[in-house]
N, C-alpha and C positions, 0 to 999 in steps of 0.2 A: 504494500500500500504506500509505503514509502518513496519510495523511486517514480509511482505512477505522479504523487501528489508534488514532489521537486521537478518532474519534466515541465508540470502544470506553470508551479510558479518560472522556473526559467525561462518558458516560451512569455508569460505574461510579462517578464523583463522584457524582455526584447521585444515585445510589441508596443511597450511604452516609451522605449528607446526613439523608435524609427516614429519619422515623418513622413505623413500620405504625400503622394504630388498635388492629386487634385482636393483639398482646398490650401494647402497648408502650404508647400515647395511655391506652386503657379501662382503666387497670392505674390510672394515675396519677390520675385522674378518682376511680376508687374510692377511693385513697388522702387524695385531699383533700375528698371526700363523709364520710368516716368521723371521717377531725380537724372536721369543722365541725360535724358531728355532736354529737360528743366536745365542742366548746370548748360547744354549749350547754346540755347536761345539763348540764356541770359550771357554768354560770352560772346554769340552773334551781335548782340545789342550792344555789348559796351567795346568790344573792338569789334567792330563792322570789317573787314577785307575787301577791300578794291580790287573791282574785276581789270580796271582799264579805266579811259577818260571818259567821263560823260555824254550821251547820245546826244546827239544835234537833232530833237525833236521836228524841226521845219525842215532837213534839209535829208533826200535818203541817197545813202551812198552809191557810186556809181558801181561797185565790184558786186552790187546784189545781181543774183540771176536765177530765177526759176529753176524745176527739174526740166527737162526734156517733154515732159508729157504737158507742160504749161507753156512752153516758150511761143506757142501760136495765138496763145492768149495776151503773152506780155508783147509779142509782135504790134498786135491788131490795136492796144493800148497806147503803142509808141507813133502809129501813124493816125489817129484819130482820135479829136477831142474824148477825153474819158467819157460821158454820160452815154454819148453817142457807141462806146466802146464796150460799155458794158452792158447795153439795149442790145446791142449787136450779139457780144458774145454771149450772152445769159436767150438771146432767138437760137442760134446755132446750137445750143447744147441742147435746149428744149426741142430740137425740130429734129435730133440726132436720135432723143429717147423716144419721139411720139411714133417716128419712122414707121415700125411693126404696125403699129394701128392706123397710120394714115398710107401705106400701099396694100390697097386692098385686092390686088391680084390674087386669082383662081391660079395664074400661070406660073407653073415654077420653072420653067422652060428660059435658058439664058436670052433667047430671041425673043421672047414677050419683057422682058425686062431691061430693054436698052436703055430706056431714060432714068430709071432706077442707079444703073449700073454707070452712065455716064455721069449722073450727079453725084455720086461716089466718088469717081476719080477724080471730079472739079473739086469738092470738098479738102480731098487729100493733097491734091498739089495745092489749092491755096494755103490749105494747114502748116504744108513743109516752106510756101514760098515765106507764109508769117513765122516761122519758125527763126528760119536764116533772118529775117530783119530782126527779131527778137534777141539772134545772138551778138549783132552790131551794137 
């Protein structure tokens, strides 16, 4: 009876010992995620680190340049007053996604879709011709 009743208490040592994770360990964990948190905002605040000189808010730099898939856009922008530019290019993009619903062809035949096909390739060489002016 003896031995059964000392395994008892030595396991109830050891269970008194140890710390669960979940509430005890992850509790403490947050607690010292939050102060380190805290100490470096508050060190972001009192010495700030300069990335560089200050933006020129009025003026945008000339080394800016789009990805590739925009440069027909920044083209179409550079030769035509903005409002105009963005009327324009906000029709062409809308007229690009309505396409599917606005050719109502039965024909799927490349001979019944010439004009389809030809405003396609007009499309595409203006897009590359805006492209090239876009990257001057």
């Amino acid at each position: 009876m003896k031995t059964k009743l000392e395994s008892e208490q030595k396991l109830s040592s050891m269970e008194s010992d140890e710390i669960p994770f979940f509430p005890g360990h992850l509790l403490t964990e947050v607690v010292v995620a939050f102060a380190v948190l805290g100490l470096v905002c508050i060190l972001a605040g009192v010495w700030p680190k300069e990335l560089g000189p200050p933006a020129n808010t009025v003026m945008t730099p000339s080394r800016i340049v789009p990805e590739w898939y925009f440069l027909w856009l920044f083209g179409l922008l550079k030769i035509v007053p903005e409002l105009i530019g963005l009327f324009l290019s906000g029709l062409l993009i809308m007229g690009v996604l309505l396409l599917p619903w606005l050719d109502r062809s039965k024909n799927n035949a490349f001979k019944g879709r010439r004009k389809i096909f030809m405003l396609t390739v007009l499309t595409l060489c203006f897009m590359v011709v805006l492209s090239v002016i876009g990257v001057r």
